[in-house]
C-alpha positions as CSV (number, residue, x, y, z in Angstrom):
1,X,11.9,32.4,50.8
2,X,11.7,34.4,53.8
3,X,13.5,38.2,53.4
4,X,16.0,37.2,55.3
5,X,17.0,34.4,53.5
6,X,16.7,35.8,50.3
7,X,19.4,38.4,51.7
8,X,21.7,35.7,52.9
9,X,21.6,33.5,49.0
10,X,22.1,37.1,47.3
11,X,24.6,37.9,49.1
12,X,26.0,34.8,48.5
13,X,25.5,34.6,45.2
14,X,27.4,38.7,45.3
15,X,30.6,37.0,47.0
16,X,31.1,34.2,44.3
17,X,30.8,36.7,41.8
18,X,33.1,39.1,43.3
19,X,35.6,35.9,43.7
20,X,35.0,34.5,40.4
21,X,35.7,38.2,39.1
22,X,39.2,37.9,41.6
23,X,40.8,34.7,40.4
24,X,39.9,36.2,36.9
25,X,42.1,39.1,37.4
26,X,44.8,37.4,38.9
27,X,45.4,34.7,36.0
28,X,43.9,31.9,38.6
29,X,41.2,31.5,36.0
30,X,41.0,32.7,32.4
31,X,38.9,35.3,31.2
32,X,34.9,34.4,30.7
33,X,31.8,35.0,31.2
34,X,30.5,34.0,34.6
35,X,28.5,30.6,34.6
36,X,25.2,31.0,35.7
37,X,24.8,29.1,39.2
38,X,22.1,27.5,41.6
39,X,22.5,27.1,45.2
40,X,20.4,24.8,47.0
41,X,20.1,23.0,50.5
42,X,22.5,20.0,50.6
43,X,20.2,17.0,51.7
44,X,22.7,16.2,54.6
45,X,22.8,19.3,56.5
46,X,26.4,18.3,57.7
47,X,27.8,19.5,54.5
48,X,26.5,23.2,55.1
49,X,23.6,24.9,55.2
50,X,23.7,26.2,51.5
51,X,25.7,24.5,48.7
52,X,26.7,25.8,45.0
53,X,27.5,24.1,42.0
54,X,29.2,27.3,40.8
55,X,32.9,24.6,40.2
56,X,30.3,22.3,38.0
57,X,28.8,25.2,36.3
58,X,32.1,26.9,35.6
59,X,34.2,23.5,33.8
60,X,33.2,24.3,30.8
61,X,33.8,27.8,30.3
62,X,36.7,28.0,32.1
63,X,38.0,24.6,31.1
64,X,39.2,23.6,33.8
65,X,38.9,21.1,36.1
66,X,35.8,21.5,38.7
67,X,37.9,21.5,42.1
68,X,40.7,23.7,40.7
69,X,37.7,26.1,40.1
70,X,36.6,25.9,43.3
71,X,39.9,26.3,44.7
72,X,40.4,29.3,42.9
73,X,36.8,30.4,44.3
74,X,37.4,29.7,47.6
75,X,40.9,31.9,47.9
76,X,39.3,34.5,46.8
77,X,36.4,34.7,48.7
78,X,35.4,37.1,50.9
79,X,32.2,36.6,53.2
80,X,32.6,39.4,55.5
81,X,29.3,41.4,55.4
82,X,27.5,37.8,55.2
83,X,25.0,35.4,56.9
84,X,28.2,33.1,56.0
85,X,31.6,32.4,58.1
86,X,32.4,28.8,56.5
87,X,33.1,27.8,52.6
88,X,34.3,24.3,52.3
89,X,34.7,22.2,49.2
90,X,33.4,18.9,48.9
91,X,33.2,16.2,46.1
92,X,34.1,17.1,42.8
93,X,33.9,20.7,43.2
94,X,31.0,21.3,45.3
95,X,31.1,24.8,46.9
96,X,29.4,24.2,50.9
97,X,28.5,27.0,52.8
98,X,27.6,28.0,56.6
99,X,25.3,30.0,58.1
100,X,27.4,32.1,61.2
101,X,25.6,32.4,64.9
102,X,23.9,35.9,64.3
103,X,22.0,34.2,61.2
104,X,20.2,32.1,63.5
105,X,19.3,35.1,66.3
106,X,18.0,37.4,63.8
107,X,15.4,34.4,62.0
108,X,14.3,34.1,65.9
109,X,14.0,37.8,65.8
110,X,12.0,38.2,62.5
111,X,9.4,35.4,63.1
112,X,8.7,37.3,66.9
113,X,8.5,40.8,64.6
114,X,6.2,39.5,61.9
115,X,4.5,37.3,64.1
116,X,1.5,35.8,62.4
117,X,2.6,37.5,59.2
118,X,5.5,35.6,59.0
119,X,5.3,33.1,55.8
120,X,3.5,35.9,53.6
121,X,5.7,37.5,50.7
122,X,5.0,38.8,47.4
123,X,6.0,36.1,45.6
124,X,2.8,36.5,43.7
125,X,2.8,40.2,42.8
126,X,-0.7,41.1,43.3
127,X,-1.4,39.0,40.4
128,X,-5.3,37.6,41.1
129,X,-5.9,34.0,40.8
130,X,-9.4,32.5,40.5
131,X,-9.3,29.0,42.5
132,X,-12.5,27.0,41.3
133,X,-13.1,23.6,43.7
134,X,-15.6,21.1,44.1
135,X,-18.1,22.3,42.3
136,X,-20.5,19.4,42.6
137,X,-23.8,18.8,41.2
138,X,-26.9,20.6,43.2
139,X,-28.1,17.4,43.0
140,X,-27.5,15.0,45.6
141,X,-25.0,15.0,48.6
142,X,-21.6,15.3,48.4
143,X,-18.8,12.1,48.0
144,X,-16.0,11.4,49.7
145,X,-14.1,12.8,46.6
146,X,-15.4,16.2,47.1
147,X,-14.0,15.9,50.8
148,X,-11.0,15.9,49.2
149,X,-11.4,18.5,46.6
150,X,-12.3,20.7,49.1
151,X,-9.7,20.7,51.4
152,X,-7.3,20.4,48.0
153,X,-9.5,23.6,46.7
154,X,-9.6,25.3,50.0
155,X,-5.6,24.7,51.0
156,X,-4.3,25.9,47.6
157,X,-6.1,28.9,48.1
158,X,-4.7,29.5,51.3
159,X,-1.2,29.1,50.0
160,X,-1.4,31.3,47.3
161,X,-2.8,34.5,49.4
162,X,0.4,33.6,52.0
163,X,2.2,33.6,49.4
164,X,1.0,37.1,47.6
165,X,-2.0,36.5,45.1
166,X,-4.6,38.2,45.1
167,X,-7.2,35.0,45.5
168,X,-10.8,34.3,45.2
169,X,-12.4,31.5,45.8
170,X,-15.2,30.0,43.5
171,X,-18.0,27.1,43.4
172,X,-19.8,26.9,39.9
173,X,-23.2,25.5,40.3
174,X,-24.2,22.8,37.7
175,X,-28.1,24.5,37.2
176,X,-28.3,23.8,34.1
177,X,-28.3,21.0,31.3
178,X,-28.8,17.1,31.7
179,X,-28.4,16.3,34.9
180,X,-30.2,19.3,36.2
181,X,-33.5,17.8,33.5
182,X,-32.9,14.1,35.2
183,X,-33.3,15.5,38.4
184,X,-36.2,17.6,37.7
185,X,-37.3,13.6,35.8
186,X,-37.0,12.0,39.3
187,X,-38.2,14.5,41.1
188,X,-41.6,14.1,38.8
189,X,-42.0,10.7,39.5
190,X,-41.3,10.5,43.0
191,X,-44.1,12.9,43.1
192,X,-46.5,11.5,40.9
193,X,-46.1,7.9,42.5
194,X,-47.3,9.3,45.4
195,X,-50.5,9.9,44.3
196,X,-50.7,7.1,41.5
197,X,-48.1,4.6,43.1
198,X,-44.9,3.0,42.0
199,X,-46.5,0.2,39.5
200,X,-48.4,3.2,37.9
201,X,-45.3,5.6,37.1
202,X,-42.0,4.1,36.0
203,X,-38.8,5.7,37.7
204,X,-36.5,7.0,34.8
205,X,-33.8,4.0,34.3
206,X,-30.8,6.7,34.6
207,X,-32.7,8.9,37.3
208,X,-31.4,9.7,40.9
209,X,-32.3,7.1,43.2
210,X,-31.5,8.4,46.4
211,X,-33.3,9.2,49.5
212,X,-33.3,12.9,49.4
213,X,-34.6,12.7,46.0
214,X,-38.2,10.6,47.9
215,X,-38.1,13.3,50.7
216,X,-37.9,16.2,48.3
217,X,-41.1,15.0,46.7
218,X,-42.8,14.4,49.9
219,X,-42.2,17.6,51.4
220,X,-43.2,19.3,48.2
221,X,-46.7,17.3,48.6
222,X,-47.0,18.4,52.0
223,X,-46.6,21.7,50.8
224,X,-48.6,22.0,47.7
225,X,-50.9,18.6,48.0
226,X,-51.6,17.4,44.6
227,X,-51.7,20.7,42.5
228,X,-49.1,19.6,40.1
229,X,-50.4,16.1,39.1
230,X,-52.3,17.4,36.8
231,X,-50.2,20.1,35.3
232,X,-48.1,19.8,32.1
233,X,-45.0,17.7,32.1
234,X,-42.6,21.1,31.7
235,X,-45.0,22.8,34.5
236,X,-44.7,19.9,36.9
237,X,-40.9,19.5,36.5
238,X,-40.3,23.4,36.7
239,X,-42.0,23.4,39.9
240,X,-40.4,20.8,41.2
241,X,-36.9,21.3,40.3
242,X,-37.2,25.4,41.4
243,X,-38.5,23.8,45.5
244,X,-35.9,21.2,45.5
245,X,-32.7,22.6,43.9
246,X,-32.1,26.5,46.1
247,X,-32.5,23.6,48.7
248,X,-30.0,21.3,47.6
249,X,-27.6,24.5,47.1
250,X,-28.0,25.5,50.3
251,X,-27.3,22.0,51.6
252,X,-23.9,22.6,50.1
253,X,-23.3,25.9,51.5
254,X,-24.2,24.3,55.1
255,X,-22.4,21.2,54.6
256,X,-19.2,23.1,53.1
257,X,-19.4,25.5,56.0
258,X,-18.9,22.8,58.5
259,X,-16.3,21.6,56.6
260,X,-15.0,25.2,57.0
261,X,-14.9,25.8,53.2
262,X,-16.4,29.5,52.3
263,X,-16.4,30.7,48.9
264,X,-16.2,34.5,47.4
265,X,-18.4,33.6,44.7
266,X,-21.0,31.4,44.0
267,X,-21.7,31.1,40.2
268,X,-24.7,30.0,38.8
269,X,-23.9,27.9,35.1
270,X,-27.8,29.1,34.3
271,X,-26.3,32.8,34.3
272,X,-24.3,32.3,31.5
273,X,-27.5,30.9,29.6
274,X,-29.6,33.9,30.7
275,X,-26.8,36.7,29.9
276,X,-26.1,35.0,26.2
277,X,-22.6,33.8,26.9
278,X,-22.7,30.9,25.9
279,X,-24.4,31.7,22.0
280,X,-21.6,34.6,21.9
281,X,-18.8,32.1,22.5
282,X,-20.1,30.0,19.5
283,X,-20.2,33.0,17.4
284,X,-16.7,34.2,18.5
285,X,-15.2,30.9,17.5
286,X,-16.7,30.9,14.2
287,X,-15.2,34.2,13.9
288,X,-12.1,33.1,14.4
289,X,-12.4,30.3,11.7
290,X,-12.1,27.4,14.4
291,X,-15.7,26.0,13.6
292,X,-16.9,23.8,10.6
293,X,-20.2,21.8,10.1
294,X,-20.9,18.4,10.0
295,X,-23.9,16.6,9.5
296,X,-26.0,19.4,10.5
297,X,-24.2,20.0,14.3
298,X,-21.1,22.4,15.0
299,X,-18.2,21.2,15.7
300,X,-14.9,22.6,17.0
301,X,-11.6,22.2,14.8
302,X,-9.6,20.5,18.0
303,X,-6.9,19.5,15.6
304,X,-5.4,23.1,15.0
305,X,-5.2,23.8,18.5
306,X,-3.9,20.4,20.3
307,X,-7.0,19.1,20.7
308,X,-9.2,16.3,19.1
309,X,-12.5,17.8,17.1
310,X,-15.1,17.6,19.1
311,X,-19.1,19.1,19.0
312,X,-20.0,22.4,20.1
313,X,-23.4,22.6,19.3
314,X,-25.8,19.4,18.2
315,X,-28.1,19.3,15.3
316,X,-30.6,20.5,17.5
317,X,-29.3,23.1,17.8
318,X,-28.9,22.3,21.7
319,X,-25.1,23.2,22.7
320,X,-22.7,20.2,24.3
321,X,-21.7,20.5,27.8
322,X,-18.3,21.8,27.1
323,X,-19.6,24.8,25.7
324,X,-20.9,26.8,28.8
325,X,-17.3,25.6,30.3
326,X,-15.7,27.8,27.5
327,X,-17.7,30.7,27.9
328,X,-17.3,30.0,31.7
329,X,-13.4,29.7,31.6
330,X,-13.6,33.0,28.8
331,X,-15.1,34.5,31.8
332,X,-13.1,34.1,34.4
333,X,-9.8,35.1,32.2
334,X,-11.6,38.3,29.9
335,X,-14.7,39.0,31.2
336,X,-14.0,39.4,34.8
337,X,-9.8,39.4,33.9
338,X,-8.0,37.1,36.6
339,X,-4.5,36.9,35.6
340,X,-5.1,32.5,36.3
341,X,-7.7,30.6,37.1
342,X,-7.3,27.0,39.1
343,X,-9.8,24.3,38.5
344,X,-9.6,21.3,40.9
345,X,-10.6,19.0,39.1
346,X,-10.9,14.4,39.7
347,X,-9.0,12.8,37.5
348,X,-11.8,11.4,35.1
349,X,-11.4,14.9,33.6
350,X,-8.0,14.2,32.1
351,X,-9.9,14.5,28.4
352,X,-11.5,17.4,29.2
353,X,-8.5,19.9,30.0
354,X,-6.8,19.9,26.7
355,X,-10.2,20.3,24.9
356,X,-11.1,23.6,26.8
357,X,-7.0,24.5,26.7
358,X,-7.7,24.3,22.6
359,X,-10.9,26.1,22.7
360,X,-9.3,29.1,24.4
361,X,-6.5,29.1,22.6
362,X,-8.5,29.6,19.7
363,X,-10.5,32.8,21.4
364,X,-7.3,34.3,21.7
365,X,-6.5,33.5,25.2
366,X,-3.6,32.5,27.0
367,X,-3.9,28.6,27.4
368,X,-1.4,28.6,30.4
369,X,-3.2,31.4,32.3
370,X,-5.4,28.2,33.1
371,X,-4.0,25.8,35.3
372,X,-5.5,22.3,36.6
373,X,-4.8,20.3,39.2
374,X,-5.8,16.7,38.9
375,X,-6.6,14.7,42.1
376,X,-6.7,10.9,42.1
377,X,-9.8,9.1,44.0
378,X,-10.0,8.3,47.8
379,X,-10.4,5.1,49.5
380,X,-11.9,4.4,53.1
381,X,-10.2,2.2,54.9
382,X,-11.4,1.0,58.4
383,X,-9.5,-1.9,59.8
384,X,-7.5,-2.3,56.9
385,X,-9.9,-3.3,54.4
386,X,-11.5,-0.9,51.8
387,X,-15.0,0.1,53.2
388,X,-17.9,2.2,51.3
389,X,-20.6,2.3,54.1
390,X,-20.7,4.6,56.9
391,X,-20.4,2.8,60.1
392,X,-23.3,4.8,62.2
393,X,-25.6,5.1,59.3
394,X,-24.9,1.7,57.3
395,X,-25.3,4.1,54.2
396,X,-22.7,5.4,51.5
397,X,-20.1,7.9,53.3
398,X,-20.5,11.7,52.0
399,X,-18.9,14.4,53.2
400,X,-21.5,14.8,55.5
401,X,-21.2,10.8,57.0
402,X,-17.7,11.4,57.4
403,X,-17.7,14.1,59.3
404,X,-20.1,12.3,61.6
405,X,-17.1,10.1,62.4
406,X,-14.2,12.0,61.9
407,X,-13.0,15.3,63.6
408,X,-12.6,18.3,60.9
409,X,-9.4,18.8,62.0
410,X,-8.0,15.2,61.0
411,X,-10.1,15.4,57.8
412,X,-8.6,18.8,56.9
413,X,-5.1,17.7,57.7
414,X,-5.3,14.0,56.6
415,X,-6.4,14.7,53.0
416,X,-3.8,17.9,52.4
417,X,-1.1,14.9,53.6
418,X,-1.0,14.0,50.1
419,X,-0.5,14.9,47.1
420,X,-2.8,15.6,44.1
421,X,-1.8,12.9,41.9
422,X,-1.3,10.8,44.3
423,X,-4.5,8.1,45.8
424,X,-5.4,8.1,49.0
425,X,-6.3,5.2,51.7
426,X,-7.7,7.4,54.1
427,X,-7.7,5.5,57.4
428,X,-10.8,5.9,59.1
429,X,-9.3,4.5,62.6
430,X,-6.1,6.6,62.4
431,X,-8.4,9.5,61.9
432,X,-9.7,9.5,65.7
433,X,-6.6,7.9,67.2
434,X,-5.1,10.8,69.7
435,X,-1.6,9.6,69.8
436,X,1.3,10.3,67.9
437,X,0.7,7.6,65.0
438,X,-2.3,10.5,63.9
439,X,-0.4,12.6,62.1
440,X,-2.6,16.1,63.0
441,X,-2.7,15.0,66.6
442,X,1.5,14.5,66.6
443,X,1.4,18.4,65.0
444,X,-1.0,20.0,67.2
445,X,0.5,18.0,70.5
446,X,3.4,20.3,69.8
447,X,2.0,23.1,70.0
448,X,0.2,21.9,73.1
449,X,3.3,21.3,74.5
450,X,4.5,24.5,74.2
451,X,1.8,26.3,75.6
452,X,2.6,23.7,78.3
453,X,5.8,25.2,78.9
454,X,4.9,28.8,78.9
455,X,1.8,27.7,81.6
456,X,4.5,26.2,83.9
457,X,6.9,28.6,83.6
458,X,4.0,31.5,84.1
459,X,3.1,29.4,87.0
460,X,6.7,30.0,88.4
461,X,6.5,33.7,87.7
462,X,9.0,33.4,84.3
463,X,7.4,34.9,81.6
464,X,8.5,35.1,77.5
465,X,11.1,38.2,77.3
466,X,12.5,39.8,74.1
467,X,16.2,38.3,73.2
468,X,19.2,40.7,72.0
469,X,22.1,39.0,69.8
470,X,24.5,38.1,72.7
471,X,21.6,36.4,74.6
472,X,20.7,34.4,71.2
473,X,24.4,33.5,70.1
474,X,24.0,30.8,73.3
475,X,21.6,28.5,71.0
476,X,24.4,26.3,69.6
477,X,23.2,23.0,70.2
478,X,22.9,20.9,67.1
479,X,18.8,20.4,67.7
480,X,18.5,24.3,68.5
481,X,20.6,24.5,65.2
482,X,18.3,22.5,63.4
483,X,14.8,23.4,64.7
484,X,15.7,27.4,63.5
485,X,17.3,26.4,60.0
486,X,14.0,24.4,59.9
487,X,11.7,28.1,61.1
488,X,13.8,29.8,58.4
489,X,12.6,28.2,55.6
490,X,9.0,28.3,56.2
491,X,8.2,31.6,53.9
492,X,10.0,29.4,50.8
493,X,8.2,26.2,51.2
494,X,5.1,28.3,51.2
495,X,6.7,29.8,48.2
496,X,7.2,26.6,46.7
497,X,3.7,25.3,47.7
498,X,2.3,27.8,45.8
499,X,4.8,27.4,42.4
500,X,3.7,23.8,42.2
501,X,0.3,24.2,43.7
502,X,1.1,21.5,46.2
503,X,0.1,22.5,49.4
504,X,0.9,19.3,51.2
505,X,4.2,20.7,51.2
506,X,3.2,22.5,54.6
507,X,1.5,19.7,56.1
508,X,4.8,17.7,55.7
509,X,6.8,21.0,57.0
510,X,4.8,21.2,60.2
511,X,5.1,17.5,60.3
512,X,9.0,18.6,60.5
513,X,8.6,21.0,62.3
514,X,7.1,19.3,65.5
515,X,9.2,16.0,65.1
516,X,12.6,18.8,65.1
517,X,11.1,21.0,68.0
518,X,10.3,17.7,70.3
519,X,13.8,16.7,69.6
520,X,14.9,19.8,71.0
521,X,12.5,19.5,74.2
522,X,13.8,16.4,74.7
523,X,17.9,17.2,74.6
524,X,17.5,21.0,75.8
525,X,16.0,21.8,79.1
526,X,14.4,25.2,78.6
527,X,14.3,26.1,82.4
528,X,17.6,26.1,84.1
529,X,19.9,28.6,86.1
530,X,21.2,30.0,83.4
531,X,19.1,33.4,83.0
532,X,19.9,34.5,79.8
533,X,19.6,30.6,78.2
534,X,16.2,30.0,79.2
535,X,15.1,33.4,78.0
536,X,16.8,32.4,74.7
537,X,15.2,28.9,74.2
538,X,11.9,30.1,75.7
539,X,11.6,32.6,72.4
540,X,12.7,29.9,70.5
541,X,9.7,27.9,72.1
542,X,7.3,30.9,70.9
543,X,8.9,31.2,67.6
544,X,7.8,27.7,66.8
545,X,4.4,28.3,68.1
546,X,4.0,31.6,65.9
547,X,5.3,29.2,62.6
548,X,3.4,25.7,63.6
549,X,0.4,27.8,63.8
550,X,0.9,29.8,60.6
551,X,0.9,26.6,59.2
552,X,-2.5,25.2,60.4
553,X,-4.2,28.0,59.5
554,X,-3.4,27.6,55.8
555,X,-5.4,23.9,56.4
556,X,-7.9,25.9,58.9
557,X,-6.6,23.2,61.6
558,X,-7.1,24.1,65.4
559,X,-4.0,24.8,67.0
560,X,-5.4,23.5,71.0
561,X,-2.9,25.1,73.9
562,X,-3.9,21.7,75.7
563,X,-4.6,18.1,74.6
């Protein structure tokens, strides 16, 4: 919560002691220790801006009935000093509270001071987080899934430095194993049928098929003719796969970019083949007893740590694929000593997280400091029926096809609407719509709105002044009311966006936010006669622009000053 809120609740939370400690003293309630309490905001503001279940909490240990108890709070309570001139009882027992006027001048007066630093706290102590997102395979394009993981990814990120982490963000390149051997397979034979043809050399049944796959192979023949037809099978595919792959990877950086992802680290999955890291995680989990053989392979005793068994390293003596993830994850929370790392992940890896979970728990580490979020699968809909081919290019939509038809803006802001768990029908057509049914175009068309009003007003020679107390004590009306309440709780939800890493939380809270601050435009007339009003709801205009875009910059979303 913003600093000024978190004054108001402790103080709050200072006077119910202090009455508690009161109605103790004078026999109104018996001597005990005093309940631990929560205060929250009620879900129909007309019961207060703050309410406490300190009556509820209390029964027990006092026994007594709830709304004695609060009786017995509420004649003893003293909110001079406070954010708070109203205490009413409600229910059962429930303790409601009320922000008085100068509560709602001063959060006006904070947002102006902290400007676009309002919304950042320390929440998260310095502590540095390692956020790890879309991550897909070098190669072939990107799907529509890793559209979402990287806004998801990219978002989270976001939150967490507003909200006081230290954060980095991280792509780990799959350069390595099976699918890095297929590709360098289907690269082979797309080359070699150009020389021989098709009938001649077989296409691998579980190779890559696509396009980019043919024109790899062409461009490497253009490049170095037929050279490589007659080379070994290892020297052919080595070739091939070091021209086509830095290319691929580089495709992702440009595509990614566009998308305006950037990363802090790019890491390379053959690094931790080449540095020994992942033999030296084998050895340290023999060490630590949690290995056993079977049948010639290594396997991992799941069962001791909340896992099932599963194999580390094959007869072959070839290691599974989970094993560079374990020396990978060891990395990030030894090695390089990030207090959590954050895997995006798609949901098909639901197996996969308790088995790594186990296999750190058994090096020693912390199974918590690694947290993953788990997003369900995306599906295109255009005209209300489910659609897999890219209208302009009659192919499969990537993240590169989609962006072809839909603005980054609306992709950014459409796919954080959501969250994690939760599937998506991303609507192709409500993607490009600019009208107020497009969710990013409602948000953004208030803030164009406001910059509206400070154009007209300029154009009359009025111009944004600072606001003293007595000037902002004249914003009383209930949508003035309500649009600042709303402002004053922006540095929480990005608090709580970052607890449940969830950051469609602030998607929904500018989606508030504009819906409360058009409902203010439309019953309060910000130019008038009265001097000292306008200057008032004019900051209150700014104030909202300084928080609306705060918010879009945590999704990287344009905030236009006309539309």
């Amino acid at each position: 919560m913003s600093q000024l809120v978190a004054t108001a609740t402790t103080q709050l939370r200072g006077a119910l002691a202090q009455a508690m400690q009161a109605a103790m003293e004078k026999g109104q309630l018996p001597q005990a220790p005093l309940p631990s309490i929560s205060l929250e905001v009620p879900a129909d503001r007309s019961h207060g801006d703050w309410s406490c279940n300190a009556a509820m909490a209390g029964a027990r240990t006092f026994r007594m009935a709830p709304v004695k108890i609060a009786q017995a709070i509420q004649e003893n309570l003293d909110l001079s000093g406070t954010y708070f001139d109203k205490c009413e009882i409600a229910g059962p027992g429930f303790l409601n509270f009320t922000y008085e006027p100068r509560f709602y001048g001063e959060v006006l007066q904070d947002i102006h001071r902290l400007g676009g630093d309002y919304g950042r706290s320390d929440y998260g102590q310095g502590k540095r987080v390692l956020v790890e997102f879309v991550s897909a395979n070098p190669t072939g394009p990107m799907h529509i899934g890793n559209a979402r993981g990287g806004v998801l990814g990219d978002a989270l990120a976001s939150v967490l430095d507003a909200a006081g982490y230290q954060v980095e963000r991280e792509f780990y390149i799959n350069d390595a194993g099976n699918q890095v051997n297929k590709f360098g397979a289907s690269l082979e034979a797309r080359y070699l049928q150009l020389y021989k043809g098709e009938e001649a050399v077989p296409f691998p049944e579980d190779g890559y098929k696509g396009e980019d796959i043919i024109a790899h192979a062409k461009n490497f023949a253009q490049e170095y003719g037929d050279k490589y037809v007659q080379a070994s099978e290892e020297e052919r595919r080595a070739a091939l796969v070091a021209y086509a792959l830095p290319k691929n990877i580089q495709g992702l950086h440009d595509d990614l970019a566009r998308y305006r992802v950037e990363y802090d680290n790019w890491f390379k999955e053959s690094s931790l083949h080449e540095n020994g890291a992942v033999g030296r995680v084998v050895e340290l989990l023999k060490e630590k007893g949690a290995t056993y053989e079977k049948e010639g392979a290594t396997w991992f005793h799941g069962e001791a740590y909340g896992s099932e068994d599963f194999v580390l390293v094959r007869g072959n003596g070839v290691p599974t694929y989970v094993v560079p993830d374990i020396a990978y994850h060891y990395g990030k929370l030894v090695t390089r000593g990030f207090d959590l790392a954050i895997d995006v992940l798609g949901a098909d890896h639901h197996g996969y997280v308790p088995r790594l979970k186990a296999a750190l728990t058994a090096l020693g580490v912390d199974a918590d400091k690694l947290q993953v979020v788990l997003m369900q699968m995306v599906r295109l809909v255009r005209d209300g029926e489910i659609v897999k081919a890219s209208k302009r290019s009659g192919k499969a939509i990537t993240l590169v096809t989609l962006l072809d038809e839909v603005p980054v803006d609306a992709a950014r802001f459409l796919f954080n609407s959501y969250e994690a768990n939760t599937r998506i029908d991303f609507d192709l057509d409500l993607a490009v719509q600019q009208d107020s049914q497009n969710p990013v175009y409602y948000v953004q068309y208030a803030h164009a709105r406001i910059c509206s009003i400070l154009k007209n007003l300029a154009a009359d020679g009025i111009q944004p002044r600072e606001c003293g107390a007595q000037e902002l004590s004249r914003l009383t009306a209930p949508e003035e009311l309500e649009l600042i309440r709303h402002l004053s709780s922006y540095t929480g939800e990005v608090q709580a966006a970052a607890k449940g890493m969830d950051p469609s939380k602030i998607t929904r809270y500018v989606m508030n936010l504009s819906t409360l601050f058009h409902k203010f435009y439309n019953a309060c007339r910000v130019k008038g006669s009265d001097e000292a009003l306008q200057a008032a709801r004019l900051y209150l205009c700014t104030a909202t622009r300084t928080v609306l875009e705060n918010g879009l910059e945590l999704f990287k979303v344009t905030a236009p000053e006309s539309m």
